[in-house]
N, C-alpha and C positions, 0 to 999 in steps of 0.2 A: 167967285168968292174964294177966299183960302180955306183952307181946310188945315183944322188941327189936330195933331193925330196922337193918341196917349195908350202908348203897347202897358199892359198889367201880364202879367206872370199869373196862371192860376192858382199861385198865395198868396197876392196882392187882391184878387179878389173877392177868394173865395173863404179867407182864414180870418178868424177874429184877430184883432191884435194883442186883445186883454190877454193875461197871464192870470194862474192861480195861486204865484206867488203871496202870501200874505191876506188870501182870500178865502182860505178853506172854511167852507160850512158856512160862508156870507151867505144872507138871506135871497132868496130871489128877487129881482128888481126887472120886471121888462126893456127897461133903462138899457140895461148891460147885453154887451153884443154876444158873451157867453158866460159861463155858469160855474162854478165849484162846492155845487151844495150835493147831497148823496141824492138828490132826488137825477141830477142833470146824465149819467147813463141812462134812466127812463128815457129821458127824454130827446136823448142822444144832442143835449146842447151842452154841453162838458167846454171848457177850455184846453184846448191841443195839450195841455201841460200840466193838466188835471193830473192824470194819472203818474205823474211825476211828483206832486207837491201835497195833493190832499191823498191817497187812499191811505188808510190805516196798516200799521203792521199787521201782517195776517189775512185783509182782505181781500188778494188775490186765489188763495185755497178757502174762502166761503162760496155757498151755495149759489150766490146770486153773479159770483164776479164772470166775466168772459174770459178763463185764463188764454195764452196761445198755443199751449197743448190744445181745450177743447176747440179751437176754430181748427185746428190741422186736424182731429178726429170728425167733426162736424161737415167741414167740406168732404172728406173721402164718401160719409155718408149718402151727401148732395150727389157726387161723382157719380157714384155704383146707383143712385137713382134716378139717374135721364134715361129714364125708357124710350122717351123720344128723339133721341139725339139721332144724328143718321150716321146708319149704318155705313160700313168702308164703300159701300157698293152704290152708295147713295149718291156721289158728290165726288170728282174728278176735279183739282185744282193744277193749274199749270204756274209756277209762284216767278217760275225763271229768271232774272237777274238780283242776285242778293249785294243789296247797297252797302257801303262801307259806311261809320258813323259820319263821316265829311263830308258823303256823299247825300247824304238824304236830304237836305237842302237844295240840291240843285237845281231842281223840278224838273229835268231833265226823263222822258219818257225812255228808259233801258229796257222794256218790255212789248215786244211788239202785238204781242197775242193776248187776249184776256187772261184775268187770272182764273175765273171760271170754263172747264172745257166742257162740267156736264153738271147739273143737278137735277136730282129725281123732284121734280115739284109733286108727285103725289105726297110727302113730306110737307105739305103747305093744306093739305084737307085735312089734319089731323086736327082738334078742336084749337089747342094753344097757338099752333101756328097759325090760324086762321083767323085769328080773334086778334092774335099780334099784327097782322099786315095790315087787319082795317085797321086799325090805329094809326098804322103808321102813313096814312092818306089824309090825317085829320086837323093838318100843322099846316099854315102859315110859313115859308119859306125865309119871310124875310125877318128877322126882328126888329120892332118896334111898331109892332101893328099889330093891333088886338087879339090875340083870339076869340073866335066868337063862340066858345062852345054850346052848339045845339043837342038838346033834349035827346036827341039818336046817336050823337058822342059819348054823351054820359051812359049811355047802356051799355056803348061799346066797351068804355072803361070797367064798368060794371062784370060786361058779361067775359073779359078779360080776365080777371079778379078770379071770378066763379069757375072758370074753365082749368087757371093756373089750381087754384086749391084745391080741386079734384085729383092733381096728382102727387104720388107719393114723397115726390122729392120737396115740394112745398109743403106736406102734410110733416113731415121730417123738421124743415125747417120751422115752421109754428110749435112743433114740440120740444123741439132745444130753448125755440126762447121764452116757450111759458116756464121749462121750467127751471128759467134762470129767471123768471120773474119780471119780463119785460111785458108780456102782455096776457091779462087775467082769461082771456077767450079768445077765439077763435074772429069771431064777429067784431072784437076791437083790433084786434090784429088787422082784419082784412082795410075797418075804417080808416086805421093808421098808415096803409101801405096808399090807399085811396090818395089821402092828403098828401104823403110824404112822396110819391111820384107824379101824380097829376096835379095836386093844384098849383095855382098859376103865379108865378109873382114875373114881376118887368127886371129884365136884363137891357131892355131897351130907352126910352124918353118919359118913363112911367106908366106905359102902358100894361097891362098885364097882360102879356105877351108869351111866355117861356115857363114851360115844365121839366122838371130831372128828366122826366121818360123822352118828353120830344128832343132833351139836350145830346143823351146819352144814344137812343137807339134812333133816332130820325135824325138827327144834325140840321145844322140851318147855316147858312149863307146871308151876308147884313149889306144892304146897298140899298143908295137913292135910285136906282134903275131897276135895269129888269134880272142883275145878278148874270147875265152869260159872258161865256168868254170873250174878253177885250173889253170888257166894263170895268172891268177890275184889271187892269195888268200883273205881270208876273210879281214887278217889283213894288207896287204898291196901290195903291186907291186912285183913280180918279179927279181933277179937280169938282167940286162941289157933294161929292160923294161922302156917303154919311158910316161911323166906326161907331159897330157895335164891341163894346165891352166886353170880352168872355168870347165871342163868336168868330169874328174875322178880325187880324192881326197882319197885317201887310200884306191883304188878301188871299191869306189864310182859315182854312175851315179848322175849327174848334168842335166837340164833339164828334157822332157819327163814327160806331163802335161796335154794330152789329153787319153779320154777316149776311143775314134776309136783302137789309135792306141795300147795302152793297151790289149782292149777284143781282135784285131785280133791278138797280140800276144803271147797272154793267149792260143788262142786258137789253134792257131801254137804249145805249148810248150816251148817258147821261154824265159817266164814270169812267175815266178812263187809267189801269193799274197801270202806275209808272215801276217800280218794282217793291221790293220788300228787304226790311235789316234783321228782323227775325225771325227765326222757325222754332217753334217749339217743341221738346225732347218726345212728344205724342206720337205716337205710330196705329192710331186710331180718332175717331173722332169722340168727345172734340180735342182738337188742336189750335193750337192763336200761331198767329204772324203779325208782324209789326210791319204795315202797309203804309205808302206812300201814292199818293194817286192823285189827280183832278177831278175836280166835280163841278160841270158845268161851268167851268173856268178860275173856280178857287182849288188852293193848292193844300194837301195836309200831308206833315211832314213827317208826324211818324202815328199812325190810326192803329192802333192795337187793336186785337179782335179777337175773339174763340170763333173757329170755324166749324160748321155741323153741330155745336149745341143744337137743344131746344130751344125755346123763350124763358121756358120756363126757369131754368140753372142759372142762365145767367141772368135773368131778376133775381132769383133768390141768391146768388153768391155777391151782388151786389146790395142788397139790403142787408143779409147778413153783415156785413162790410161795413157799411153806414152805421149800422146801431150797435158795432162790436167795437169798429174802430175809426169814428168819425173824423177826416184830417189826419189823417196818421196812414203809414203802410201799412195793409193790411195780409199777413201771411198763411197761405192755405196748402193744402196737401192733395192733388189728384191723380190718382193711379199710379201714386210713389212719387211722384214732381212736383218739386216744390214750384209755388207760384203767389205771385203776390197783387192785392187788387189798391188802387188809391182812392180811395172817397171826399170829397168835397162839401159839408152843410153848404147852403145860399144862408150868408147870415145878415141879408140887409131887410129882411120879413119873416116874421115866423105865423107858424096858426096852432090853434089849439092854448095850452097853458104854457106860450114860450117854445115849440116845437121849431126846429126845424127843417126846410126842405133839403130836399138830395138836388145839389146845383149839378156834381159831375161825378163819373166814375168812371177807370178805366183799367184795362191790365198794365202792369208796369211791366214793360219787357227789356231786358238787361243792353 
């Protein structure tokens, strides 16, 4: 059978089209794909050009607005609180061939060695870490086929949740945005992060299928097969073979931006680092690289990553993100380096009163 194949741009997907041109302060309508009334930062469903058409003179210096002085004071904060991030001693990277921007396309393997040569996995029995990996075994590889989440996933999300807000750098985070007035507790907070990372909407045939968490820290591969290398060729799909939206792009991997889940599948075999266009100015961890690699025979061409966080930092400089500056760059400060994160709402579902989910997040690396 032919096969029709339709590349989308993550703003073709992920971005309202609506404008708040001529909209400021229109009433709420579920109708409308996004929002320009003062409730729509609650809500983090704002139109990209919100903050261009509707805020008032003056309120960016009130008490409730996210200036970007406070996200640059606010991340240093985050920074100086990953008690659990690994230490220099922890984590041995070998990054070796750095691609040119021409080059990162090529798919061309320039690395012959892993990019991992050591990590301390006693760094994986600390609670956060520990609660982040079962997670990360709880996804559905292919899109368009249902998740099934069972009663012992939901705990895991849960006990997830519970483990993250125990430490200081999430406790931080929850207190910047109560008292910017995003969320009145602690326990709605945590509901809100519930929803707005795990629950489920379809990227796929209508299935509900796809999470922010599974998009962002576990990535997924889209195929009428079994997804291994040579089912997908280099330059494109397959005949009869099926394109997810957002996922695989001329058998390209789309999300997949954590460093856990990387080394344990490096070390699997499953991942193979062709080289890197980034390194970033860090001379401790964490650090990010802009990676280029195969995964089980799909190709991605530039995987940004912070390397040696905990789980925790980078969920919370990512929700930070989302609910400060949804669709928009968003710019941070760590350990004197500037850095900047990109957020994505899913705006084809929402839950709650009009909310939406977190479809993608990544580091933007220059």
């Amino acid at each position: 059978p032919r096969t029709t194949l339709l590349f989308l741009s993550p703003k073709d997907l992920y971005t309202a089209p609506d404008s708040c041109k001529g909209r400021c302060e229109e009433p709420y309508s579920k109708e409308d794909e996004c929002h320009c009334n003062a409730e729509c930062e609650r809500y983090h469903n704002c139109c990209e050009d919100y903050y261009r058409h509707c805020r008032p003179v003056g309120f960016s210096s009130s008490r409730d607005a996210i200036a970007d002085e406070d996200l640059l004071h606010i991340s240093e904060q985050l920074y100086e609180a990953d008690h659990n991030k690994a230490r220099p001693t922890d984590i041995a990277i070998n990054p070796q061939y750095q691609a040119s921007p021409d080059e990162t396309g090529d798919q061309e393997d320039r690395s012959p060695q892993p990019l991992y040569k050591y990590v301390n996995e006693e760094l994986f029995s600390k609670p956060t870490y520990a609660s982040f990996i079962k997670l990360l075994d709880n996804y559905q590889r292919v899109t368009g086929r249902e998740e099934d989440v069972t009663a012992e996933e939901l705990r895991e999300q849960d006990n997830f949740l519970k483990e993250v807000m125990k430490t200081e750098l999430m406790k931080k985070l929850f207190a910047f945005l109560h008292k910017k007035n995003r969320y009145g507790s602690e326990q709605e907070f945590v509901a809100d992060l519930k929803e707005m990372w795990f629950g489920l909407y379809s990227r796929g045939d209508g299935e509900q299928d796809s999470s922010g968490f599974e998009h962002i820290f576990s990535g997924r591969a889209c195929t009428g097969g079994t997804g291994r290398a040579g089912q997908h060729q280099a330059g494109g799909l397959t005949p009869g073979s099926r394109l997810c939206l957002g996922e695989v792009k001329k058998g390209k991997v789309s999300g997949f931006h954590n460093w856990i889940r990387f080394y344990l599948l490096e070390k699997q075999g499953i991942v193979n680092y062709f080289s890197h266009n980034f390194n970033g100015p860090w001379d401790t961890y964490p650090d990010v690289l802009g990676l280029q690699f195969n995964w089980d025979g799909f190709y991605k061409e530039v995987g940004s990553a912070f390397i040696g966080c905990s789980p925790e930092f980078e969920f919370g400089l990512y929700t930070l993100c989302f609910i400060a500056r949804p669709g928009r760059a968003c710019h941070l400060s760590l350990g004197g380096y500037s850095l900047s994160i990109q957020t994505y709402p899913w705006t084809k579902s929402t839950y709650g009163n009009g909310k939406k989910y977190i479809a993608t997040a990544y580091v933007i690396s220059p």
